[in-house]
N, C-alpha and C positions, 0 to 999 in steps of 0.2 A: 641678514646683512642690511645695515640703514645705506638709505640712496647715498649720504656721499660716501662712504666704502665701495659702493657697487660704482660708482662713476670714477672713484681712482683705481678700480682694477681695471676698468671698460679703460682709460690710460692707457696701463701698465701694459694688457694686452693688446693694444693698437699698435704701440710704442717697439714692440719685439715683435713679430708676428711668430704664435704658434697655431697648430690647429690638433687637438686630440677628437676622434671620432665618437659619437656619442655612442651608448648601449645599443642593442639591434632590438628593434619591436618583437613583436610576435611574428610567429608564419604559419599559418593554416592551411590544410590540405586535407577538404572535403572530399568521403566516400562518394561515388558516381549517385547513393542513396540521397544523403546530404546535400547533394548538391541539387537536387530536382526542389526545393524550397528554400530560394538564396535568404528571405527578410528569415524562414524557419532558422536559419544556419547562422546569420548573424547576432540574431537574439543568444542563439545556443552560446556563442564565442563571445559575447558582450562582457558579460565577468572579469576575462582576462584581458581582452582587447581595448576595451574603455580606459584602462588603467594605466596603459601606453599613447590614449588618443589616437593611434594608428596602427594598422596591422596590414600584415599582405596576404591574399589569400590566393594559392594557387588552385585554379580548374585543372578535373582530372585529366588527364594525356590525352583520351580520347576528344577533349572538349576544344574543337581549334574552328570558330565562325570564320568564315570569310572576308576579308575585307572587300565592302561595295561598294565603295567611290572611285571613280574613273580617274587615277592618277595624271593623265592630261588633261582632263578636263578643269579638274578642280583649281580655283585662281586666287591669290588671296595678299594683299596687302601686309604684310607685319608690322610688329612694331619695334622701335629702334632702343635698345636697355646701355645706357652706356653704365658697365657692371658695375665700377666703382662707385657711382653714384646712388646706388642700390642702401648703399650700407649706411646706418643712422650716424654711426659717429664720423666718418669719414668725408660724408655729405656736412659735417658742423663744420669738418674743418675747412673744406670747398667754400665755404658761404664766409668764413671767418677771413679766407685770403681774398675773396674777393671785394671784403669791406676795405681791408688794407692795401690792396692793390689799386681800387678806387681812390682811396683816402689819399695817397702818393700820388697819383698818377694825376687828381684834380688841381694838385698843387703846383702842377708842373713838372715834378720829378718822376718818371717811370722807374719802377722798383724792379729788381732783378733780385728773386730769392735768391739768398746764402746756400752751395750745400756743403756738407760738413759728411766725413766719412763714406763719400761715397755717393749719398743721400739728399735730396732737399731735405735745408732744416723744416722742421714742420716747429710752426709758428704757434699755430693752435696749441698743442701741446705746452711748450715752453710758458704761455701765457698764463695757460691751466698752471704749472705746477709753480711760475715765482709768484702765484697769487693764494698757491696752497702755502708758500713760507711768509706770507703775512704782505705783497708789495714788493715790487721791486726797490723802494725804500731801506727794508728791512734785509734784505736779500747782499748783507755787504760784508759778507766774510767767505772765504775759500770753502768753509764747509759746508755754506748751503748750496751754494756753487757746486758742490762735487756733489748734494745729493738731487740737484735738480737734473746734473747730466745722467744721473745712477738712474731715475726713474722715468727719463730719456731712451733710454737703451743706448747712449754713448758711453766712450771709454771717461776715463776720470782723470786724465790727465791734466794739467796746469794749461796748456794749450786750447783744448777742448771746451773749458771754464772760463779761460778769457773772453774764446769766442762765441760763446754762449751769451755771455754777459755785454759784450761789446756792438753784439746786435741786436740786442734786447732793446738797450740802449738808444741803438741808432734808426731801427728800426718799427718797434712797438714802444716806446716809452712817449712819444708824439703824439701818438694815435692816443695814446694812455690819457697824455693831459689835454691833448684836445676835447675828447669824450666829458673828460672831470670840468671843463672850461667854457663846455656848449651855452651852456645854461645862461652861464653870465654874458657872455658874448651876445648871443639874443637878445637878452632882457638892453644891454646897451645899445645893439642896433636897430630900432626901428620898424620893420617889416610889414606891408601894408599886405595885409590878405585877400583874396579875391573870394566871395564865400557862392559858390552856384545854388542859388534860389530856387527849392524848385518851381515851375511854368504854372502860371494860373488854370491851361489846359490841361493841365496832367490828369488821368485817370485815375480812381483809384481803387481800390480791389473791389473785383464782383459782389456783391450780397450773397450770404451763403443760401443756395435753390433748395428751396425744401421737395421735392419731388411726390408727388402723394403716391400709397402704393397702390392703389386701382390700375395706374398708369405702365405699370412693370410690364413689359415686354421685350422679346429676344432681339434685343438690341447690340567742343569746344571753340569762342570767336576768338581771337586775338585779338586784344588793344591796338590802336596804331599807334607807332611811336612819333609824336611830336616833338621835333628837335631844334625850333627854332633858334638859329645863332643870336644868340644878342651880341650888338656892336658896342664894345668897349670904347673909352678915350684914346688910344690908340689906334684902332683899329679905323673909328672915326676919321684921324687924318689921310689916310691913306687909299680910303673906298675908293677916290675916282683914280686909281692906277689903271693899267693894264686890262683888255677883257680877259688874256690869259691868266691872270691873279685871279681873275674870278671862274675862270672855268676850272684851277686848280683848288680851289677852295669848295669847289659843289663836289667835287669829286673826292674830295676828303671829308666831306660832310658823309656820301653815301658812304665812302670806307668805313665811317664813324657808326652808323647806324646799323650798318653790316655786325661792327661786333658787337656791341650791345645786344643786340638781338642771339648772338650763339657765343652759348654759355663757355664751348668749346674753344673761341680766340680770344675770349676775355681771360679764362685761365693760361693758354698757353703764353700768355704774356708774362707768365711769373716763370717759366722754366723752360720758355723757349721748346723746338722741339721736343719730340716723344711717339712713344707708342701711340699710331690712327688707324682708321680702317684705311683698308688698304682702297690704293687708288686715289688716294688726295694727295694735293699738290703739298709740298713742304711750303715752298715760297709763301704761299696762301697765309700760310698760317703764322707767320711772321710779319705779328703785325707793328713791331718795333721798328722795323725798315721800312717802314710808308709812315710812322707819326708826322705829321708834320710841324716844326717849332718858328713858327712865326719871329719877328721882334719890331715894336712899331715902338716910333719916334713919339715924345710928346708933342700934346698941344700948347706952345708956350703962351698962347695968349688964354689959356684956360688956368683956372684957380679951381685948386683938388682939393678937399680938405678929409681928413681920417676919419672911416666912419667911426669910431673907437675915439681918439683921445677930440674930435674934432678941431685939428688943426691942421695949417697947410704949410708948415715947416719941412724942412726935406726931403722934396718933391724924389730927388734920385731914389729913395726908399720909400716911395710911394707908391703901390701896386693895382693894378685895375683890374677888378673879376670880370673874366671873361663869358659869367654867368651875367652876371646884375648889373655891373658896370660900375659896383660903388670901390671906392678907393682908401685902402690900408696900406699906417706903415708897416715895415715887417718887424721893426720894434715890439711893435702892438701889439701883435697876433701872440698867441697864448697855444703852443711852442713860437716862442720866435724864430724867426728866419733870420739867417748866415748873411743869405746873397739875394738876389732876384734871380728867381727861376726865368732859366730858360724858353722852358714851355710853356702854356697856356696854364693860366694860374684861376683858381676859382676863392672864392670868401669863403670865410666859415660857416657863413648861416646858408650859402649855398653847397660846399661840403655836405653842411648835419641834413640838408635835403637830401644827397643823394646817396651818402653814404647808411642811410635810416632809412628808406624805401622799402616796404614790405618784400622780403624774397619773396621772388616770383615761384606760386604753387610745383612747384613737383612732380610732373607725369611724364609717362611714355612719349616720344612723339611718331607717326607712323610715319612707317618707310617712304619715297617719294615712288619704289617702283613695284610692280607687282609679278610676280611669282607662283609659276603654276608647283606641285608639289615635284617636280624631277628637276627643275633649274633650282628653285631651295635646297633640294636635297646635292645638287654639285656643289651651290656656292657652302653650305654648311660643310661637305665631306672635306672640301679646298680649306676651309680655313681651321680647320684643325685639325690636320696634315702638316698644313705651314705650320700652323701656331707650334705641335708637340714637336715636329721635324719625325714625324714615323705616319705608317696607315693609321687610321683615328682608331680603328677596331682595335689596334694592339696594345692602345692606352690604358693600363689597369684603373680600375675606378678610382682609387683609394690615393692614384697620384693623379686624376682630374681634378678628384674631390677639394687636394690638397693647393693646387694651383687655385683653386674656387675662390677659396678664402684669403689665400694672398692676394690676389687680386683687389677682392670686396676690399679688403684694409689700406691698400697702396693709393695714398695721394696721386704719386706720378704714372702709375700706369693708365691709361686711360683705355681700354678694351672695349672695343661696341661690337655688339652682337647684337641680331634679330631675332624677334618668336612671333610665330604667327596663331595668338593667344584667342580665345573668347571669338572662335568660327562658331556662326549659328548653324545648328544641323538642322536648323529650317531653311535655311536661304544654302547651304552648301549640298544638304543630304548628309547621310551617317557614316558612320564606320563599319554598323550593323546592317545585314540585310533586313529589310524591312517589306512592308506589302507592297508598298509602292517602288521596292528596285526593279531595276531591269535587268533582264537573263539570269532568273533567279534559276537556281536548280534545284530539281525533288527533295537532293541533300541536304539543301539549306533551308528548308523548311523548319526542321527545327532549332537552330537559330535566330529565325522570326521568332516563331513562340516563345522563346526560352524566357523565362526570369530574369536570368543575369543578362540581355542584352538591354542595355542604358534606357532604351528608349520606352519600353515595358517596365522596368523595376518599377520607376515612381509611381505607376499608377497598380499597382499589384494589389490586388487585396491583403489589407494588412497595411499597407501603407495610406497616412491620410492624406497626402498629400492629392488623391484620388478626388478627394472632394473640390478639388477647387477648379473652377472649371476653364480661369484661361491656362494659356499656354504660358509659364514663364519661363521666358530661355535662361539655362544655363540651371536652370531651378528645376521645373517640373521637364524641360525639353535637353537634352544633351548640349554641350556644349564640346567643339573641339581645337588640339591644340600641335601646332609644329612647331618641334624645336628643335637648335642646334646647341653646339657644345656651348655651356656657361649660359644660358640663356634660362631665364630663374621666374619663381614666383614666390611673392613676399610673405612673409609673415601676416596672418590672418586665420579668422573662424570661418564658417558660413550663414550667409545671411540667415537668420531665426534661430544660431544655433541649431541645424539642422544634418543628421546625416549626409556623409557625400559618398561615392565613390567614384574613382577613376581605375580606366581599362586601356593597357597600353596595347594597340596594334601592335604595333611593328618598330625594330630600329633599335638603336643603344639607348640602356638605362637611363631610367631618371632616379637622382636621388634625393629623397623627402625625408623631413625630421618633424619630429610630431609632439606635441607638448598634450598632456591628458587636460580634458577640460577643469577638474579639478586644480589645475596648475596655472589655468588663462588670467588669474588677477596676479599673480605671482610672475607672468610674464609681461602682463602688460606695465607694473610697477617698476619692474627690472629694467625695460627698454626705455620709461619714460625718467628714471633716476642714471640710467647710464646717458644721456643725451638731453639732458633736461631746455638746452634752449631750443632744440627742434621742435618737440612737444609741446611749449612755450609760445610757441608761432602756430604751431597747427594742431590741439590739442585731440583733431579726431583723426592723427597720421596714422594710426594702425587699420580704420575703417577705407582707407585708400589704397589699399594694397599695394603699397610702390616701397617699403622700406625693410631694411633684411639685418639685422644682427649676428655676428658669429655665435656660434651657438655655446662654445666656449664662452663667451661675455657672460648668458644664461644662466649657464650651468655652475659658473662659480661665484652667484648671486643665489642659490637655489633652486632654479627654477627645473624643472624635470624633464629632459631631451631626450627622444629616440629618434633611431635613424633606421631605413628601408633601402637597398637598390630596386627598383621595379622593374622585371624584366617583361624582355614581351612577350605577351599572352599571358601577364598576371594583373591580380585588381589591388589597388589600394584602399581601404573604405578608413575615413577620419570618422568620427563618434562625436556626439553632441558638445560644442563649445572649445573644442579640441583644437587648438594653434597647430598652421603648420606651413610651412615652406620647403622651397628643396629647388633643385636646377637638372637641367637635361644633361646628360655626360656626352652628349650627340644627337644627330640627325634621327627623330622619330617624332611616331605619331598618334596622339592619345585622346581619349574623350571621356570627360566625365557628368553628373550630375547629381540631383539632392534626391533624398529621400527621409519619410519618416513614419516610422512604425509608431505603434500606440504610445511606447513609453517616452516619446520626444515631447507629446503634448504641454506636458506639466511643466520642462526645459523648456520650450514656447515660449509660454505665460511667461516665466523667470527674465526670457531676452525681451519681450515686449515692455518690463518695467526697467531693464537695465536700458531699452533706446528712447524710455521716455527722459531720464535720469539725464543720458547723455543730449538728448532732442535730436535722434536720429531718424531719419525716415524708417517705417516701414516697407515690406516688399506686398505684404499681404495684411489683410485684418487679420487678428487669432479670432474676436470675437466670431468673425463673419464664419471663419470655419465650422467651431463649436456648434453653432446654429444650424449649418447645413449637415451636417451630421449628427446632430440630435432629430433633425427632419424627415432623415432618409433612414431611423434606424432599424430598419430593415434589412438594408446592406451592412450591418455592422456585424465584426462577428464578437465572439466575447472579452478578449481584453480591450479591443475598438470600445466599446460600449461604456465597458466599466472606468476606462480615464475620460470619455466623454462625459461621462455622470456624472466624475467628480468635478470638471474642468464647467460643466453649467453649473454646479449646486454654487461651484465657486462666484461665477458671473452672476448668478442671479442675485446671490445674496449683495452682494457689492454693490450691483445697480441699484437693489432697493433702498438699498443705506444712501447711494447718492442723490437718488430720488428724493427721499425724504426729506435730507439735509437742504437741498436747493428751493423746496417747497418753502420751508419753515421758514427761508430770508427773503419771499415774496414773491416767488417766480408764479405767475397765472398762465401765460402762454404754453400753450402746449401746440403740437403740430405731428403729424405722422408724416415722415420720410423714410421713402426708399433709398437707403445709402447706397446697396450696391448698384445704384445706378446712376452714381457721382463719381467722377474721377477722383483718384488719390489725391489729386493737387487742391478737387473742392469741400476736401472734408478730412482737411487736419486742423489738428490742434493749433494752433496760435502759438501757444504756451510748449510744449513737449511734441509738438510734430508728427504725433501718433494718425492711425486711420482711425477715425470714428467708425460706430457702427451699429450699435444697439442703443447709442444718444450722444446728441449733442446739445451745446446752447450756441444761440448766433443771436448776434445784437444789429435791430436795423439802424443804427445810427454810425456805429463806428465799424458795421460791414462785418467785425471778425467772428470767428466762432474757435469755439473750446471745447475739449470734453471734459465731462462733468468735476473728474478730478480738478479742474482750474478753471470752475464757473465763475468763480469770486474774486481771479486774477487777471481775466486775461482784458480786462478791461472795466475801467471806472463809472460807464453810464448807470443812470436808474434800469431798477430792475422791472421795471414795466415796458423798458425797451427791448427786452431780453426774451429770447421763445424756446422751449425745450423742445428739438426734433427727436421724434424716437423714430425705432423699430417695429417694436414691441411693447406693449403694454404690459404689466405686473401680472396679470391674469394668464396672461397667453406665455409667457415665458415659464411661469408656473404649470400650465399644460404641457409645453415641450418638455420640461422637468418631470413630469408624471406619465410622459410617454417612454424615455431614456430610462425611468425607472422600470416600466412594466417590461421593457428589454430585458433588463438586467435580472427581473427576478423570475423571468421565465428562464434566466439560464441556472439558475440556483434552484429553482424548482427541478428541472431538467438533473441537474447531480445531485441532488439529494434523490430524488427516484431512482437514479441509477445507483449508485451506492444501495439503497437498498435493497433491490433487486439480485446486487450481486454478490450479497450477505449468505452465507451456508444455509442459514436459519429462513430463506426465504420460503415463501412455499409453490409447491410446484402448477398447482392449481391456475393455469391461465399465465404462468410463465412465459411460455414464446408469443403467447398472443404480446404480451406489456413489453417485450424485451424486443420484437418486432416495432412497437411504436415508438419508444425509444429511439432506437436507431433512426428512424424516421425522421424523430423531431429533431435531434442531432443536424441531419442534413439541412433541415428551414431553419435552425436556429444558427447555423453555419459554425458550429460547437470545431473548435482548433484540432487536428490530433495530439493527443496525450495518451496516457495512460491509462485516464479512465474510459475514454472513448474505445480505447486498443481491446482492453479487458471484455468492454462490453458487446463489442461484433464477433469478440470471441465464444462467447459465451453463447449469444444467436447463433454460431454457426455450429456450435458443439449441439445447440436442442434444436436443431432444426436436420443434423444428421441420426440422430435419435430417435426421431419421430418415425413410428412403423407404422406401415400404409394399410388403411380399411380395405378389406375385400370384402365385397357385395359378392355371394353367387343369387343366380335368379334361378328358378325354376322353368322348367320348358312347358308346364303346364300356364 
């Protein structure tokens, strides 16, 4: 389906809401055997479970850890989701009404959305489709009319069509020519710019530190809002009134700056009351009953002249922006004006300022109070009790689920709920018992050890994530998460394209949908062709994790959807590159983190060219990994080994080729740096944002540096300003390369001996002795079990109970 098809069904389905449930993933249920090797058992299920991007895997009945966090004790801040604004197209349309709400409201007129059947008309919509019929120009017969209501979701009646048309009219068709009119309006008015120079003191970026390696050793703000009034000619005559005129005007100022600032009173101004969290005042939010509409007299010994036709004929129709102060008639303006507004009236050129102001970024904001886990868990049990009107436990999932998405799609609902998301199980403690709980019991000993408890996985052998040696929360360290009912997490992969999984304690389901990594361009094309002017504005909004699309949009764009309930005491594990989102259906509590077995490597590499591509940060070097594990390969055991081999033959080759190429355009400077002993922030790219790490170039003149991929872009000076910091030399990377091989082909020596060995035709002669060292080497080479390993302890233990014992007799002489 091409983007604009997929962005008139993303429409079609906003415009009705349905919601159909996607397929259900897979579900796994590991033998007690199975289960004592969780990365063993996931490798095993990968096949199936990669191709869904998600799967749930139940532990057997006997497997139920403890939970170790002190339920009083634990304190925790959340943060505040208001649901609908979660959603990409429904957020376009929020940001669409508040340009048009602005755009009236600067004029003097405060706008009261129309509703129609029921419903606020939704404006967004209407705009979309009379500009899918060519214009409201073109838009001037009954039958477009009837099919703009058809793909509306209104009925079609002659009534319905009018008033479709009649507010189109009255209320976007202004906005319509003003936009088409900015241009020229500018270009005629004048407008002197103020440009901020930067300060002759300004600092400017560090010189990149080359660190030598001898030395290696174990070592959000708000803007404020400046709202100064400007005084109009109006306003002018009347300053020295009353002090109470002015103690009434500072106090309409803070009202002023009050709403601006939440998002929440700027929109209630289009539809008045609504759905809030409970506990706020109505009054409050009614900010139509405090506007204040001034009206001042002129100055008659003042001469106004138009900034537009410049002249000072018809003063009565002469208007003073109460931004700038300059003075139009209403002739003039491009919609013209009827009347003189009532209300405080702004220019066009000051309009196109603020109606054009970048939306402001899109996040969470945290709660003001905080919450140990038993007062969360009343206020969540409380509000969706009230919300369903029954106990929350009796709510089947499937009409949560269903509320879910109505919700996300509804303009006028406005539902806020909390999640107490991304708790560090370093600063809180786990879910798991770990060495360090307290009043651990014998029983839960194994539990600590276990595999599948979060805080072990990542570093399991088998997993490379082992190699790296900080702690990164949420990555290598658990992260954990409280939720109550609707309270969501967006659509998203994990950092590196990485393994995750999540383990729910305790509490009411969560339910996830999961997109196969094969299917993540196909999603990400989908969400940015259904909402194309969000994406427009923020073109890395899926790397934010704040934006959610029904999964229906998805699915009837092609994109591939499954869905999971996760009950408690089961895991959810997402597979490399794999989208996925989902929401809590209630009060619980969960924790998860990344992990990566051998075959994630090569998927790595893949996301490290995909975040140069986009110039996204990384979280870690890959190269830096590949080299500590080509270092250490000793601990590797054999498919570790054999994608490390490939994963340097790949880097070496690559560097030598950049090497060369950068020599050949003049580069002489060379330098050995210790990267890893530079912070992320001192040793990226310029150009693509990557970590350096086996080389870079840094220029002392212009301060920046690059990796080698953009030695020749990231800056115009001579290249005798220019220093290559390495790592490693050619030689020495070629040595790590001849070590990671002599691993590898001790393991190929190792199975080719054993295959022969366990050949019919082998001969018996010194058998157990080779069949004994074998196994041996097996053990130091850290050989996986399989089959040929199986075979072959079988086989030692079959000639080693065979073997009939010498008797010596002695003589008593």
């Amino acid at each position: 389906m091409d983007s604009k098809n997929i962005q008139k069904n993303a429409m079609h389905k906003s415009a009705e809401f349905t919601f159909t449930p996607p397929p259900e993933a897979p579900i796994f249920e590991p033998t007690p055997e199975e289960f004592l090797d969780p990365l063993g058992y996931i490798a095993k299920i990968r096949p199936v479970a990669e191709k869904t991007g998600i799967c749930k895997i139940k532990p057997p009945a006997r497997w139920q850890p403890p939970f170790s966090l002190d339920v009083d004790k634990l304190k925790f801040v959340p943060r505040i989701q208001k649901v609908n604004e979660l959603e990409a197209i429904t957020r376009l349309k929020l940001l669409f009404l508040e340009k048009i709400l602005k755009f009236w409201d600067l004029q003097g007129s405060p706008l009261k959305i129309p509703m129609i059947e029921n419903k606020t008309l939704d404006l967004y919509c209407l705009k979309f489709w009379v500009d899918e019929e060519g214009g409201f120009e073109n838009c001037n017969s009954p039958k477009k009319w009837r099919k703009i209501a058809n793909a509306m979701g209104y009925s079609q009646n002659a009534n319905t069509m009018n008033f479709l048309r009649c507010n189109y009219e009255k209320i976007l068709l202004p906005y319509e020519i003003f936009e088409k009119s900015k241009a020229d309006i500018l270009k005629t008015v004048k407008k002197t710019e103020i440009k901020n120079e930067a300060k002759d003191g300004e600092t400017a970026k560090p010189l990149f530190k080359a660190i030598p390696v001898e030395s290696i050793i174990k070592t959000s703000t708000e803007d404020d809002i400046d709202d100064k009034s400007h005084v109009g000619i109006k306003k002018a005559k009347i300053e020295s009134d009353t002090i109470g005129a002015e103690t009434e005007h500072t106090k309409n100022k803070i009202e002023s700056d009050e709403i601006r600032r939440n998002r929440e009173l700027r929109r209630l101004a289009c539809y008045g009351p609504g759905p809030k969290m409970p506990g706020l005042n109505d009054e409050e939010f009614d900010i139509t009953k405090s506007r204040k509409r001034p009206r001042y007299d002129m100055d008659p010994l003042a001469i106004y002249v138009c900034a537009i036709c410049q002249k000072d004929n018809r003063d009565d129709l002469l208007l003073i922006c109460n931004g700038c102060s300059d003075t139009y008639h209403t002739f003039c303006l491009k919609p013209p004006l009827n009347s003189v507004p009532d209300g405080d009236w702004r220019c066009p050129c000051c309009i196109a300022e603020e109606v054009h102001k970048p939306a402001e970024a899109f996040g969470f904001a945290q709660a003001e109070r905080e919450y140990t886990l038993q007062q969360f868990g009343e206020m969540a049990d409380k509000f969706k009790s009230d919300y369903f009107g029954m106990s929350g436990h009796l709510v089947p999932t499937n009409v949560a689920e269903k509320e879910f998405w109505r919700i996300i799609s509804s303009v006028e609902e406005d539902v806020t709920v909390e999640y107490g998301a991304d708790l560090h199980s370093m600063d809180h403690g786990s879910g798991f018992p770990t060495k360090s709980s307290l009043n651990l019991y014998p029983s839960d000993q194994e539990y600590v050890d276990s595999g599948w408890n979060l805080n072990n996985l990542p570093v399991l052998e088998g997993s490379v994530l082992r190699f790296i040696n900080a702690d990164i929360s949420g990555m290598t360290v658990p992260w954990m998460y409280v939720g109550m009912c609707f309270s969501a997490f967006c659509w998203h992969n994990e950092d590196h394209w990485s393994y995750s999984i999540n383990y729910l304690h305790w509490g009411e389901a969560k339910t996830w949908y999961g997109v196969p990594g094969s299917g993540a361009e196909l999603l990400e094309n989908a969400m940015k062709a259904a909402a194309p002017d969000l994406f427009k504005s923020q073109p890395d909004l899926l790397h934010q994790l704040v934006t959610i699309m029904n999964p229906n949009i998805l699915m009837a764009a092609g994109v591939p959807i499954y869905r999971t309930d996760q009950q408690a005491g089961e895991f959810v594990v997402t597979f490399p590159r794999a989208y996925h989102a989902g929401f809590n259906q209630g009060y619980n509590f969960a924790e998860a983190v990344n992990f990566a077995p051998p075959d994630w490597l090569k998927i790595g590499r893949e996301c490290i060219m995909h975040y140069k591509n986009l110039k996204r940060f990384c979280v870690f070097s890959h190269d830096e990994l590949i080299c500590k594990m080509a270092l250490d390969g000793d601990r590797l055991d054999l498919e570790t080994a054999l994608e490390t081999q490939k994963e340097l033959v790949r880097a070496t080759e690559e560097e030598g080729t950049l090497r060369a190429l950068i020599a050949k355009k003049g580069l002489k400077n060379v330098c050995r740096t210790a990267f890893e002993l530079l912070g992320d922030d001192e040793r990226l790219c310029e150009v693509c944002k990557t970590t350096c790490f086996l080389s870079s170039v840094s220029c002392a003149d212009c301060k920046h540096m690059a990796c080698l991929q953009h030695a020749n872009t990231f800056c115009q000076c001579a290249m005798e300003k220019k220093t290559l910091n390495y790592r490693y030399d050619m030689d020495e990377l070629h040595i790590m390369l001849q070590t990671i091989d002599l691993r590898v082909n001790s393991f190929d020596k190792w199975m080719k001996e054993t295959k022969n060995i366990l050949l019919p035709t082998a001969p018996d002669i010194g058998r157990l002795q080779k069949l004994k060292v074998l196994v041996d080497e097996a053990d130091d080479l850290k050989i996986p079990n399989c089959i040929l390993l199986t075979q072959l302890k079988s086989e030692y233990t079959k000639a080693t109970e065979n073997v009939e014992p010498i008797v010596i007799e002695l003589d008593d002489d």
